[in-house]
N, C-alpha and C positions, 0 to 999 in steps of 0.2 A: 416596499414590500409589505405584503398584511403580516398582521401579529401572532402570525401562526405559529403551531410549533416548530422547533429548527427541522433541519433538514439535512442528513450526511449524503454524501456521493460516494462509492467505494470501487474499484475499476478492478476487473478480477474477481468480484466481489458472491461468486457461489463455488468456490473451493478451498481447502485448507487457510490458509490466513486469514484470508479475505471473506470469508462466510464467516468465520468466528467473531470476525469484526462486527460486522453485521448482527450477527447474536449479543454481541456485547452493545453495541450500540442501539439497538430495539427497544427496551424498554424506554429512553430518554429523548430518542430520535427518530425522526420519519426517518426512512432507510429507500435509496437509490442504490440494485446494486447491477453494475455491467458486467455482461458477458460477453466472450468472443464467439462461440459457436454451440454450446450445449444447451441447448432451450428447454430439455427436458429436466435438466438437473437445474438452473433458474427456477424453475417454477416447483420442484421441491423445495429449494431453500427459501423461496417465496411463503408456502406453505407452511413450515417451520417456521419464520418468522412471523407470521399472523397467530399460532396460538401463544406469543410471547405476552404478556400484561404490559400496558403501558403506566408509566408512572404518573400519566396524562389523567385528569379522570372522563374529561372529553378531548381523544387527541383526536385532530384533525386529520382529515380525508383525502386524500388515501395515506395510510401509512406505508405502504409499502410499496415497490417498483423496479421491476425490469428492464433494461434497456439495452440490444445487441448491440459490437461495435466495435472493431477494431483500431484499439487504440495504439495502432502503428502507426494510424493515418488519422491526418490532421483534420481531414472533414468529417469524420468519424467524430473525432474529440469535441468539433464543436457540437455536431448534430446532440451529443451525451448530455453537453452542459443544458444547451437551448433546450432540451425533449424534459429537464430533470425540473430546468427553475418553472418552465411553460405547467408541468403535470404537478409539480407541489407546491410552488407559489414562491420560493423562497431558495438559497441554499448559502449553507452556513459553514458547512464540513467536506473537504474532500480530501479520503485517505486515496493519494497516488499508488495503489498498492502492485500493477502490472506491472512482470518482467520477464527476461529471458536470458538462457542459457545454453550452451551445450558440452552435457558432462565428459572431461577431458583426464588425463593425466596432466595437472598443473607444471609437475617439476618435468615435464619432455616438454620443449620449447618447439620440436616439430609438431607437435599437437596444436600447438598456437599460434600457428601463419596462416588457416584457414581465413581469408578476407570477407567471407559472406556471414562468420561468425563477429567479426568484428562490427561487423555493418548492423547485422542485426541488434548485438547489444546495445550498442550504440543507440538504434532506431526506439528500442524498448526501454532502457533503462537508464536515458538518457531525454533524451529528445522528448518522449511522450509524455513526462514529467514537465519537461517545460512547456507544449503545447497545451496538457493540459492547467495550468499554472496558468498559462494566457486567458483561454477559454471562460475560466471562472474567476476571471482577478476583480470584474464586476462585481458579481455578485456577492463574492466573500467579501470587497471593504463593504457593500451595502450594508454588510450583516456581521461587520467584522470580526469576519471569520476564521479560518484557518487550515494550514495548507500542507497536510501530513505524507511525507513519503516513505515507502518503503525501499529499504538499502540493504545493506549487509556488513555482514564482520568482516565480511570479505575486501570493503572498501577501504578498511583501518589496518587489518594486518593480510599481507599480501597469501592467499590463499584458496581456497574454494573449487567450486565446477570449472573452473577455465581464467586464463587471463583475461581475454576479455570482459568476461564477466568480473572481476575484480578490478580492475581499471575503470570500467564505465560504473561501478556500484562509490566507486570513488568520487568520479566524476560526481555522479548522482548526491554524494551526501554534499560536495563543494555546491554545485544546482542550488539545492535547497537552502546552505549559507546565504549565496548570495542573492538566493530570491529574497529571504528574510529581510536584510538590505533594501532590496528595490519597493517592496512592497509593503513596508512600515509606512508610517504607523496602525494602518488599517489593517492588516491581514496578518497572521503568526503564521512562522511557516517552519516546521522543525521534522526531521526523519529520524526513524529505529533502525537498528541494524543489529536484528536477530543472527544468532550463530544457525548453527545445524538444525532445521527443523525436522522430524518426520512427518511430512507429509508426504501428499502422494508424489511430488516430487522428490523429497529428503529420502525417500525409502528408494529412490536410487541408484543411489550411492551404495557401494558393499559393506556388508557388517562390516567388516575390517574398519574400512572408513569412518563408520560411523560412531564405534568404540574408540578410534582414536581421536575423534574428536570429541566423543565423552571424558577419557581420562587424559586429555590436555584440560579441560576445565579445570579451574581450581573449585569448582563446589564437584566437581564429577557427574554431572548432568549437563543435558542439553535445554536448551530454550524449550518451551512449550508456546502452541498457538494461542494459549490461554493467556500466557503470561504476556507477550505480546500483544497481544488483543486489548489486555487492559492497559496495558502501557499508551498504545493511541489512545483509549476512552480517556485517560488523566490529561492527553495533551490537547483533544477535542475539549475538553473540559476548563483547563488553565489559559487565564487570560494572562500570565505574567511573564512565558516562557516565548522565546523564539531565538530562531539561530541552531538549536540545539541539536544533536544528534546522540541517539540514547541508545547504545549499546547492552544487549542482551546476549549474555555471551558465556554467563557463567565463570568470569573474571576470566576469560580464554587471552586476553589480548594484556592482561597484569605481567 
């Protein structure tokens, strides 16, 4: 690959986490970010990321880049990788940040026999992490890279929008372990797992919920997409870390 600047990939990457990432990653990094269907909001946070300064003093062409895609499906995921290294030359970072849910009463276990909620987490917060893992496992040792997922607190202490979704966000940070494993020495592969966010998903959730998961912290707040955000920027950044899964949680799981 040429000597250009790096290049992050971010999947989900024009809403709540995932577009912060994007802001966080902009001034250091060419930015790729996927969408599933919103093209109009893509090209606002497109826009947004273009009046950001590079810390490049000539960064390379194009900085920036949108790419639809549903990364439920496999040929999707490759078409993401192929369409990301083809338009920027290079890729170096890819936050796995797509998931899904369907918000449940956790503790009613009739709530969690729904099978096509299984399947889907599964399909999302499972599976699409590994296919994309495949997709790009090239490019990142080229540029040895690294290979960041997003998870949850949900995967470490049994809780959250649904079982499913706690179970597969399990899965999901075990995934990322043992990719660490398969694809050393060349490529770091480590995931976060942010508590309660508000975003426009976390806003959800009913106040009630959402206070109870503030005063179960032991700092008495919730994660911010900021604080997350930079948390990938130090793991995008650190060449010594892998395996790892970084809990933001507000000491919730202490």
């Amino acid at each position: 690959m040429a000597a250009t600047q790096k290049v992050a990939l971010i999947t989900a990457g024009t809403a709540g986490l995932g577009a912060q990432i994007a802001r966080v990653l902009a001034p250091d990094y060419r930015v790729v970010i996927n969408f599933a269907n919103n093209a109009d909001r893509a090209a606002s946070v497109l826009k947004e990321l273009e009046a950001i300064p590079s810390t490049h003093t000539s960064p390379s062409q194009p900085r920036f880049h949108a790419v639809q895609g549903d990364v439920g499906n496999r040929d999707a995921i490759n078409k993401l990788v192929d369409e990301t290294v083809k338009t920027m030359g290079r890729l170096d970072v890819v936050v796995s940040n797509a998931g899904w849910t369907r918000i449940t009463n956790f503790f009613n276990i009739e709530e969690q026999m729904e099978e096509s909620d299984w399947d889907k987490c599964f399909l999302y917060n499972v599976k699409a992490h590994l296919w994309l893992a495949y997709a790009s496992r090239n490019a990142l040792k080229e540029s040895q890279g690294t290979f960041i997922t997003t998870a949850s607190v949900a995967g470490v202490k049994p809780s959250g929008s649904s079982l499913p979704y706690a179970v597969t966000k399990a899965a999901a940070i075990h995934l990322t372990k043992s990719l660490a494993n398969i694809m050393a020495p060349d490529v770091r592969c480590n995931s976060v797992s942010p508590g309660l966010l508000l975003t426009e998903w976390g806003m959800k959730f009913s106040e009630e919920k959402r206070e109870k998961s503030r005063q179960n912290s032991k700092l008495k707040r919730l994660a911010t997409v900021e604080d997350v955000a930079e948390q990938v920027r130090c793991l995008a950044k650190n060449n010594s870390m892998t395996g790892n899964n970084i809990l933001l949680d507000g000491g919730l799981t202490l």
